[in-house]
N, C-alpha and C positions, 0 to 999 in steps of 0.2 A: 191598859197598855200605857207604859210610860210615854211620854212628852221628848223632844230632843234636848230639849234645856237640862233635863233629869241625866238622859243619857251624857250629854255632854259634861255634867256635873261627874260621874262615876269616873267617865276618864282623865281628869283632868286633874282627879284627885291620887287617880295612881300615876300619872305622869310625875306630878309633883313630888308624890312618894318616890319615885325613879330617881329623880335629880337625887335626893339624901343618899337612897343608895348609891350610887355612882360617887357622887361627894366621900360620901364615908369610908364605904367599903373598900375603895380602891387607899386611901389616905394612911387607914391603918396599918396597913401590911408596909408602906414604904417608912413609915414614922418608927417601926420596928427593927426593920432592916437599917435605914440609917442610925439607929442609936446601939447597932450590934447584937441584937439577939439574933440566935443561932434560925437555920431553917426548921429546925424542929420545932423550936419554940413558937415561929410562927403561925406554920403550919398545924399544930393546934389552938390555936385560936383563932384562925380559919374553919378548922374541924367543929371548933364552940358552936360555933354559929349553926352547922349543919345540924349538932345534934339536937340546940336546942330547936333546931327549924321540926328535924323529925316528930319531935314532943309536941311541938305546936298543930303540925296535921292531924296526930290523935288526939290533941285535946278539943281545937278548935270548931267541930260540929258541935260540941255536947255544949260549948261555952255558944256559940250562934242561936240554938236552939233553946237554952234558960235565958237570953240576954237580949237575942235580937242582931241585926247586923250592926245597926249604926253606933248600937253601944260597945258591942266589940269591937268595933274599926275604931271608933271613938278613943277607948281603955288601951288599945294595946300601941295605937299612934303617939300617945303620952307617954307611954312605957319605952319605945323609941327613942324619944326626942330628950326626956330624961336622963335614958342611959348612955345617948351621946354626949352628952355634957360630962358626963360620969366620966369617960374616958381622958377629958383632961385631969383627972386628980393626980396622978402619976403614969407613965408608962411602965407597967409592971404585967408580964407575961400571963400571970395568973388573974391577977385582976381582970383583965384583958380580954380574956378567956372567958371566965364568969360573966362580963359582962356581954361577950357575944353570945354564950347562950341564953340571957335573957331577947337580944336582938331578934336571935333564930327563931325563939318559940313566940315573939311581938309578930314577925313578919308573916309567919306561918298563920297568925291567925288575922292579920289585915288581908292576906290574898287571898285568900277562902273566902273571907266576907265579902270583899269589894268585886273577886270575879262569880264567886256564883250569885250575887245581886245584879252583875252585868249580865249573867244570864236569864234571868228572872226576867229584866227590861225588855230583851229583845224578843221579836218572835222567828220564827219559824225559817221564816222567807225573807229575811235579813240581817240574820243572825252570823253569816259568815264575813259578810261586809262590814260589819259593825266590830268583828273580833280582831282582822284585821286594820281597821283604823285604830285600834286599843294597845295593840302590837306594833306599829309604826312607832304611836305616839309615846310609847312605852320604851323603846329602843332608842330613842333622838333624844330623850329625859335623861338616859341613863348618860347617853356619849355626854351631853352638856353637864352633869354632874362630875363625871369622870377629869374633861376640861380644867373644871372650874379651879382644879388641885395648880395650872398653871400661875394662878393668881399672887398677886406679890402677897400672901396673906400669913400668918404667924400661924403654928400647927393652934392654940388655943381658938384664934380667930376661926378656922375653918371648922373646927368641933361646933362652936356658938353657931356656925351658919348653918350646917348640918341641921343641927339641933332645930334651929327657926323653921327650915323648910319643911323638916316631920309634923312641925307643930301646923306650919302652913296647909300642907295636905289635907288638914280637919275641916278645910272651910267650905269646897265645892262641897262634901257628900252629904257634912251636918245641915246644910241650909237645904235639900232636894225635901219634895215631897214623894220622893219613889219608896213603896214600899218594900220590905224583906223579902225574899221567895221562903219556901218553905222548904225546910232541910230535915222533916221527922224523919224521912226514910232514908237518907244516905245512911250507907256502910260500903265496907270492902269489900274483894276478892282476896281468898286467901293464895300465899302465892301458888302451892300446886295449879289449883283453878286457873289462876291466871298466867301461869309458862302453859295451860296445856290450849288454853285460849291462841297465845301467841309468840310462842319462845323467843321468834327473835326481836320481837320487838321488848321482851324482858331484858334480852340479854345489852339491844342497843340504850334502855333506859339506864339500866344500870352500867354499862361505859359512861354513859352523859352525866350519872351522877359523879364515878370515879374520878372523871380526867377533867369535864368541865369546870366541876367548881373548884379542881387542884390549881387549875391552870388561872383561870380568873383568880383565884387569893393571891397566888404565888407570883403571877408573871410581874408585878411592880416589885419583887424580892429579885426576879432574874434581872429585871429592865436598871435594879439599883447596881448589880451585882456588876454587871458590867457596865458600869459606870454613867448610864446614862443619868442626866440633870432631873428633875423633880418634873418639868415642865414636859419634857420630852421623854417621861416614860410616859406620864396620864397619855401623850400623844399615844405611844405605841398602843397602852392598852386598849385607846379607845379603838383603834382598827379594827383590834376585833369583832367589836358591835357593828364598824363599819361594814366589814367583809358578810358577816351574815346578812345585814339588810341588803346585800348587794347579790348572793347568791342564796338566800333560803326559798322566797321567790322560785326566783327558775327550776331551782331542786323539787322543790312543791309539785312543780305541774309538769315536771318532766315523771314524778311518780304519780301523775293520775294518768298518763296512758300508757305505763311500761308497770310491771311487778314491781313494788315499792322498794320491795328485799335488793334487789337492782341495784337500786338507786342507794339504799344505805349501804352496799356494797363498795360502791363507787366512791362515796363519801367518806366511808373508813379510809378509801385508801390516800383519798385525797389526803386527809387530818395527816395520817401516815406518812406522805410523803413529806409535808410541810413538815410533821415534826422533826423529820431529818434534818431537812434543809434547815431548823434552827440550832439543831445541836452548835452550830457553826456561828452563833450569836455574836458573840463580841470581834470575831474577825471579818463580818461583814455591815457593809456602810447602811449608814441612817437609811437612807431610801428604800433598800431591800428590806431591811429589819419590818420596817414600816410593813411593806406589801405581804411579807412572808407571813407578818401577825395577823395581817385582814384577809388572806390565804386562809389561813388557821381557823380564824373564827367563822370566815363562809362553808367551810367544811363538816370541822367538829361541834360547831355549835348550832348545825342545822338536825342533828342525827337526832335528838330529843323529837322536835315537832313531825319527823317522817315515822319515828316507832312508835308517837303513838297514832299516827294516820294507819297505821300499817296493822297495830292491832283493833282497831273500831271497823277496819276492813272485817275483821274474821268475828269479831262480837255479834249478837245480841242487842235486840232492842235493847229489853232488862235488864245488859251484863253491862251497860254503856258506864252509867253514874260508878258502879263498882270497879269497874276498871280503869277509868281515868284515876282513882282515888287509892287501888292499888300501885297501879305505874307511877305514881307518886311519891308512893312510899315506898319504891324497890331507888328511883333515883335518891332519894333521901338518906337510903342506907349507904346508898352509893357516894353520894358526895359528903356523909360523915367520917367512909376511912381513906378518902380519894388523899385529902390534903395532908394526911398523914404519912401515908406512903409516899407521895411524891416528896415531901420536905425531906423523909428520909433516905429516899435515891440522891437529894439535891447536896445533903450533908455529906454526900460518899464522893459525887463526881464533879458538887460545885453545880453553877445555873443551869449546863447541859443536862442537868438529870432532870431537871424537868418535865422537859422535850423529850429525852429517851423514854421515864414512864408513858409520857402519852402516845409513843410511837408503839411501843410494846403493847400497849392495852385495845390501841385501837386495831393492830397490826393483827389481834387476836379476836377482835369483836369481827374484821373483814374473814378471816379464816371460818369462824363459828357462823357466818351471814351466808356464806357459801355452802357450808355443809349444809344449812335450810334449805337452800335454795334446791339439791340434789335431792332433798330429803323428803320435801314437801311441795305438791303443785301449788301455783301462786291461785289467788283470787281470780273472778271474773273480771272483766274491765269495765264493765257499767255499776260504776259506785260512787258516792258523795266526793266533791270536791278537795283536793287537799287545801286546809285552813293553818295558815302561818301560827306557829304556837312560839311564844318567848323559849330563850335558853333560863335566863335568870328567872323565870317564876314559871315554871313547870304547875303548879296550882291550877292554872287556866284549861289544862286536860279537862277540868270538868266540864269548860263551855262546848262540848263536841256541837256540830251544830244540825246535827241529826238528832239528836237528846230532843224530847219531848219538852214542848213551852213547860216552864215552871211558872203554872198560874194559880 
């Protein structure tokens, strides 16, 4: 068993990894929008990222397994920090693109490493306490990268700092003495197997892949579009990480004693209603804009960690590893044509098409939530905890904390 120094090493190196993301991620989409490229064009290069992320979840056992974790987390962290720099050579859509699909497929195989080695550390009987301090500290990384975009700093400067902090992340995990788990046996569910496992928790992964990560690329395109300042979109954006740390919690444990389907019922319609109330974007004031986005993101960006609480309910010891890593790859398809589609609502009706796709899609995931619910009696009540899972790195499915120690 790991050491807490070890443990504290894993987290602290995906924190750090958070801040870049938050830094970057959020940076590019406004760097685009202010120099005039269209919502489409954005919007794929949002999509880049997804797909090279898709490529990264199939490729990244086979590379853990000839390679090791620390080398892969090592290779693909350089590969990051590189291709951030890359991004200042010119702002050109295509380039852009290309370069977030190397991103997608870097990241996809950094959180594969770093959370199934965080699984490996923990045991048994403290393994859900440990997921959620990883989840916290993962969350408050991202708002302060997110932030950091308020800084009096030149888009080149903010690329270079990006860049440091990728490179930075290398230092807690390369200096641990915790060893790899062993990943010979991971594989999937195929999806029949897995909707017949848990439909709606298919069906709520794949909204969370569609609308969340439309919503996260795009909303500093809405937040430019209606004219907010550079400093006071990073604000708006961050709410949304705000609103989830503030209600994913409560959400959590209000579905460990009620049918969980409930709960992402209730959820949808939440996201639903909020997406309304934004359609209304630039006609109402800073303060609401504010509460409406952390509204948004306590709702729609909890619906990920309740579908897959909701299908580990109806699984299999067996089916556990397979199914986190399917549900993975049903959001992953999901957030490849999410930002597409949305950019292309966005091109038709301007920033409100945003919020409309996400109103529609979620307005349909609470419709489909409910015909389960009629369709199918819910679980027992005496079951595992619900365990806080991130919106932005869905990868962590794998840490279920029922899953068998990985010794």
């Amino acid at each position: 068993m790991n050491g807490p120094l070890s443990l504290g090493a894993l987290i602290l190196s995906a924190a750090i990894l958070h801040v870049g993301n938050g830094l970057v991620q959020t940076f590019l989409p406004i760097r685009m929008a202010a120099d005039g490229f269209s919502s489409g064009a954005i919007g794929a290069m949002v999509a880049g990222h997804a797909v090279g992320f898709l490529a990264g979840c199939i490729a990244a056992p086979a590379l853990i397994r000839r390679v090791g974790h620390i080398r892969v987390f090592a290779t693909f962290a350089s590969v990051t920090a590189v291709t951030t720099l890359a991004f200042a050579i010119e702002t050109d859509a295509v380039l852009w693109t290309v370069l977030r699909l190397s991103t997608g497929f870097a990241s996809a195989a950094l959180f594969t490493s770093l959370e199934s080695w965080l699984n490996a550390c923990s045991a048994r009987e403290t393994r859900g306490s440990l997921i959620s301090a990883y989840m916290l500290a993962n969350k408050f990384a991202l708002i302060a990268g997110q932030m950091a975009l308020a800084l009096p700093l030149t888009p080149i400067a903010l690329l270079m700092a990006g860049s440091a902090i990728y490179s930075l992340c290398l230092i807690p995990l390369a200096t641990t003495r915790s060893p790899g788990p062993d990943v010979a046996d991971m594989r999937t569910l195929g999806l029949r197997e897995l909707y017949a496992v848990a439909p709606a928790a298919v069906a709520g992964c794949l909204v969370a892949g569609l609308v969340n990560s439309a919503v996260i690329g795009l909303a500093p395109v809405y937040a430019t579009l209606i004219d907010l300042p550079r400093g006071l979109t990073a604000a708006v954006v961050s709410a949304m990480q705000l609103g989830t740390l503030l209600l994913q919690w409560p959400l959590g444990h209000l579905s460990d004693r009620i049918d969980r389907r409930v709960v992402i019922l209730v959820t949808a319609l939440g996201a639903l209603g909020t997406s309304a109330a934004l359609l209304a974007g630039p006609m109402l004031p800073l303060w609401s804009l504010f509460a409406l986005f952390a509204a948004w993101g306590g709702f729609a960006l909890s619906i990920y960690a309740l579908s897959i609480a909701h299908a580990n309910d109806l699984a299999r010891a067996d089916q556990l590893v397979g199914l986190a890593s399917g549900l993975l790859m049903v959001w992953a398809i999901g957030s490849t044509a999410g930002p597409l589609l949305a950019a292309a609502v966005m091109d038709r009706m301007g920033p409100a098409g945003l919020f409309a796709f996400a109103g529609v899609v979620y307005g349909a995931l609470a419709l489909y939530t409910g015909w389960r619910l009629a369709a199918r009696r819910g679980v027992p009540r005496r079951r595992p905890r619900f365990v806080n899972l991130p919106a932005t790195s869905p990868a962590v499915g794998s840490l279920d904390p029922r899953a068998p120690d990985a010794r």
